[in-house]
C-alpha positions as CSV (number, residue, x, y, z in Angstrom):
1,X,6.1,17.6,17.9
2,X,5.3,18.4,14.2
3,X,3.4,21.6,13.1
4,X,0.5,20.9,10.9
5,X,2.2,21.9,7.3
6,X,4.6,19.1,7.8
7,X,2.0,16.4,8.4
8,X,-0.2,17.6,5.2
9,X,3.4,16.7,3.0
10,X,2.9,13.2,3.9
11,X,0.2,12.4,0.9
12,X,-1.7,9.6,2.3
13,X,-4.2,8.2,-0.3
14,X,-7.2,5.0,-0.4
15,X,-6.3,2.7,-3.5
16,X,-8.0,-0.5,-4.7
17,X,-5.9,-3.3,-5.5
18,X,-6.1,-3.8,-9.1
19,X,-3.7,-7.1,-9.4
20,X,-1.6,-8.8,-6.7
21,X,1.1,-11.2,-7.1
22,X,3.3,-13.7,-5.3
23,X,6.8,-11.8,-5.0
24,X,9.2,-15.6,-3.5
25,X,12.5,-13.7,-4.5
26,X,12.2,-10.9,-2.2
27,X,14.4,-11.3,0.9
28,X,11.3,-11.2,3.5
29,X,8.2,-13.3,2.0
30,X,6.0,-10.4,0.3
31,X,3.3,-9.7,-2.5
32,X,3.6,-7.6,-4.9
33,X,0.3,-5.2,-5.5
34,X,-0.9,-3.2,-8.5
35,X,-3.2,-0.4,-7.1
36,X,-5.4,2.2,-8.7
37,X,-5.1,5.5,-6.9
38,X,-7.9,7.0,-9.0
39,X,-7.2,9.3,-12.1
40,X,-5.2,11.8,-10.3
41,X,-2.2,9.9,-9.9
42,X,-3.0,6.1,-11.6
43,X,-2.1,2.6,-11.1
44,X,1.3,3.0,-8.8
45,X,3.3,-0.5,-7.4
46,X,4.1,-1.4,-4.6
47,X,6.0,-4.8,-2.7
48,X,4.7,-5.2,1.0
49,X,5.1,-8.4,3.5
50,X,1.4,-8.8,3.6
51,X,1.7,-13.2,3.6
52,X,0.8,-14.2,7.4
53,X,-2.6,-12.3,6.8
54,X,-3.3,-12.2,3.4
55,X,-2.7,-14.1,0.2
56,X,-2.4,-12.4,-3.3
57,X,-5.9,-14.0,-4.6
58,X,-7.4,-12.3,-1.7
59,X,-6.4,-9.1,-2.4
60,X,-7.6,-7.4,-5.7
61,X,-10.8,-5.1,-5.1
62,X,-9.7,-4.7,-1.8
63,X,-9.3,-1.0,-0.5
64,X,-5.7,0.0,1.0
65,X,-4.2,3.6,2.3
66,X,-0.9,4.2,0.9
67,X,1.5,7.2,0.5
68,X,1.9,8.0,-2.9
69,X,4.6,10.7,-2.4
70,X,7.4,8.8,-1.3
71,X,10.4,8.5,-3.6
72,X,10.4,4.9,-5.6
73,X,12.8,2.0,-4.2
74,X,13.7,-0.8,-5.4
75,X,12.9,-3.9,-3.8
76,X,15.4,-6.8,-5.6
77,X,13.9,-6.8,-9.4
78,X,10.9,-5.1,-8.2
79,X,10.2,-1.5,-8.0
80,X,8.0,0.0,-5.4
81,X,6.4,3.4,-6.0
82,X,3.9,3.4,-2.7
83,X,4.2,2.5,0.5
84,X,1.2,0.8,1.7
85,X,0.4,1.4,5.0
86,X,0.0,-1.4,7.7
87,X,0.3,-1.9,12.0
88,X,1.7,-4.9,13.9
89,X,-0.6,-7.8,15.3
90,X,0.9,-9.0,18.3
91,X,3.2,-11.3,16.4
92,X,4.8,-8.4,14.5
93,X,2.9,-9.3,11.3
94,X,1.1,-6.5,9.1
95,X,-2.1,-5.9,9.3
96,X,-3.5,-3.1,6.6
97,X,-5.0,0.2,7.1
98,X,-8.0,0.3,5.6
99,X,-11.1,2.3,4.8
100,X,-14.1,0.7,6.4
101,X,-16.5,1.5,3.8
102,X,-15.7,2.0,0.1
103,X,-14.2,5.7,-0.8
104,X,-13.4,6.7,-4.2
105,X,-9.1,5.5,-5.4
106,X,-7.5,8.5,-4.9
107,X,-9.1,9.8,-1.6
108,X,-6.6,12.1,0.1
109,X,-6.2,11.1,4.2
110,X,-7.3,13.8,6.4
Protein backbone atom coordinates (compact mmCIF):
# COMPACT_ATOMS: atom_id res chain seq x y z
CA UNK A 1 0.00 0.00 0.00
CA UNK A 2 1.02 3.66 -0.89
CA UNK A 3 -0.18 6.71 1.17
CA UNK A 4 -1.73 9.32 -0.86
CA UNK A 5 1.46 11.93 -1.04
CA UNK A 6 3.36 9.29 -2.79
CA UNK A 7 0.78 8.80 -5.60
CA UNK A 8 0.29 12.78 -6.15
CA UNK A 9 4.54 12.59 -7.09
CA UNK A 10 3.75 10.62 -9.96
CA UNK A 11 2.71 13.75 -12.38
CA UNK A 12 0.33 12.20 -14.81
CA UNK A 13 -0.66 14.79 -17.55
CA UNK A 14 -3.22 14.73 -21.11
CA UNK A 15 -0.97 15.76 -24.10
CA UNK A 16 -1.90 16.08 -27.87
CA UNK A 17 0.29 14.60 -30.27
CA UNK A 18 1.82 17.38 -32.14
CA UNK A 19 4.06 15.19 -34.67
CA UNK A 20 4.76 11.39 -34.80
CA UNK A 21 7.32 9.55 -36.57
CA UNK A 22 8.46 6.15 -37.67
CA UNK A 23 11.47 5.28 -35.09
CA UNK A 24 12.88 1.49 -37.46
CA UNK A 25 16.23 1.72 -35.45
CA UNK A 26 14.93 1.18 -32.17
CA UNK A 27 15.45 -2.37 -30.86
CA UNK A 28 11.53 -3.12 -30.42
CA UNK A 29 9.43 -1.57 -33.48
CA UNK A 30 8.23 1.98 -31.99
CA UNK A 31 7.16 5.63 -32.95
CA UNK A 32 8.50 8.36 -31.95
CA UNK A 33 5.84 11.29 -30.69
CA UNK A 34 6.18 14.95 -30.28
CA UNK A 35 3.45 16.08 -27.74
CA UNK A 36 2.23 19.40 -26.42
CA UNK A 37 1.66 19.24 -22.74
CA UNK A 38 0.10 22.73 -22.67
CA UNK A 39 2.12 25.93 -21.69
CA UNK A 40 3.06 24.76 -18.32
CA UNK A 41 5.53 22.34 -19.27
CA UNK A 42 5.72 22.37 -23.52
CA UNK A 43 6.29 20.03 -26.31
CA UNK A 44 8.23 17.04 -24.35
CA UNK A 45 9.40 13.57 -26.59
CA UNK A 46 8.76 10.55 -26.15
CA UNK A 47 9.63 6.78 -28.13
CA UNK A 48 6.80 4.20 -27.35
CA UNK A 49 5.96 0.64 -29.18
CA UNK A 50 2.68 1.96 -30.29
CA UNK A 51 2.90 -0.12 -34.15
CA UNK A 52 0.34 -3.16 -33.77
CA UNK A 53 -2.42 -0.51 -33.01
CA UNK A 54 -1.43 2.60 -34.40
CA UNK A 55 0.58 4.11 -37.16
CA UNK A 56 2.49 7.50 -36.96
CA UNK A 57 -0.01 9.29 -39.60
CA UNK A 58 -2.74 8.31 -37.25
CA UNK A 59 -1.46 9.83 -34.42
CA UNK A 60 -1.06 13.70 -34.39
CA UNK A 61 -4.19 15.60 -32.78
CA UNK A 62 -4.73 12.65 -30.87
CA UNK A 63 -5.02 13.09 -26.95
CA UNK A 64 -2.48 10.76 -24.73
CA UNK A 65 -1.82 10.63 -20.71
CA UNK A 66 1.80 10.63 -20.04
CA UNK A 67 4.05 11.35 -17.01
CA UNK A 68 6.00 14.19 -17.41
CA UNK A 69 8.16 13.87 -14.28
CA UNK A 70 10.14 11.00 -15.06
CA UNK A 71 13.83 11.49 -15.59
CA UNK A 72 14.80 11.49 -19.53
CA UNK A 73 16.30 8.16 -21.14
CA UNK A 74 17.67 7.57 -23.92
CA UNK A 75 16.26 5.23 -26.29
CA UNK A 76 19.27 4.35 -29.07
CA UNK A 77 19.73 8.02 -30.86
CA UNK A 78 16.47 9.07 -29.46
CA UNK A 79 15.76 10.73 -26.25
CA UNK A 80 12.59 10.21 -24.35
CA UNK A 81 11.42 12.81 -21.86
CA UNK A 82 7.66 11.25 -21.10
CA UNK A 83 6.53 8.17 -20.65
CA UNK A 84 3.31 7.73 -22.32
CA UNK A 85 1.06 5.68 -20.74
CA UNK A 86 -0.61 2.42 -22.31
CA UNK A 87 -2.27 -1.32 -21.10
CA UNK A 88 -1.88 -4.79 -22.76
CA UNK A 89 -4.56 -6.14 -25.31
CA UNK A 90 -4.61 -9.70 -24.97
CA UNK A 91 -1.72 -10.14 -27.28
CA UNK A 92 0.56 -8.04 -25.01
CA UNK A 93 0.42 -5.04 -27.43
CA UNK A 94 -0.21 -1.32 -26.16
CA UNK A 95 -3.13 0.12 -26.21
CA UNK A 96 -3.09 4.04 -25.02
CA UNK A 97 -4.69 5.68 -22.11
CA UNK A 98 -6.67 8.18 -23.21
CA UNK A 99 -9.05 10.91 -22.35
CA UNK A 100 -12.46 10.21 -23.77
CA UNK A 101 -13.42 13.70 -24.54
CA UNK A 102 -11.01 16.55 -25.35
CA UNK A 103 -9.25 18.25 -22.08
CA UNK A 104 -6.94 21.05 -22.27
CA UNK A 105 -2.63 19.74 -22.98
CA UNK A 106 -1.42 19.92 -19.70
CA UNK A 107 -4.43 18.50 -17.57
CA UNK A 108 -2.95 17.12 -14.41
CA UNK A 109 -4.54 13.21 -13.61
CA UNK A 110 -6.52 13.14 -10.61
Amino acid sequence: MIEFEDFLKVDVRAGRVARAEPYPEARRPAIKLWIDFGPEIGEKRSSAQLTAHYSPEDLPGSMVMGVVNFPPRQIGKFMSEVLVLGVPDADGEVVLLRPDKDVAPGARMF
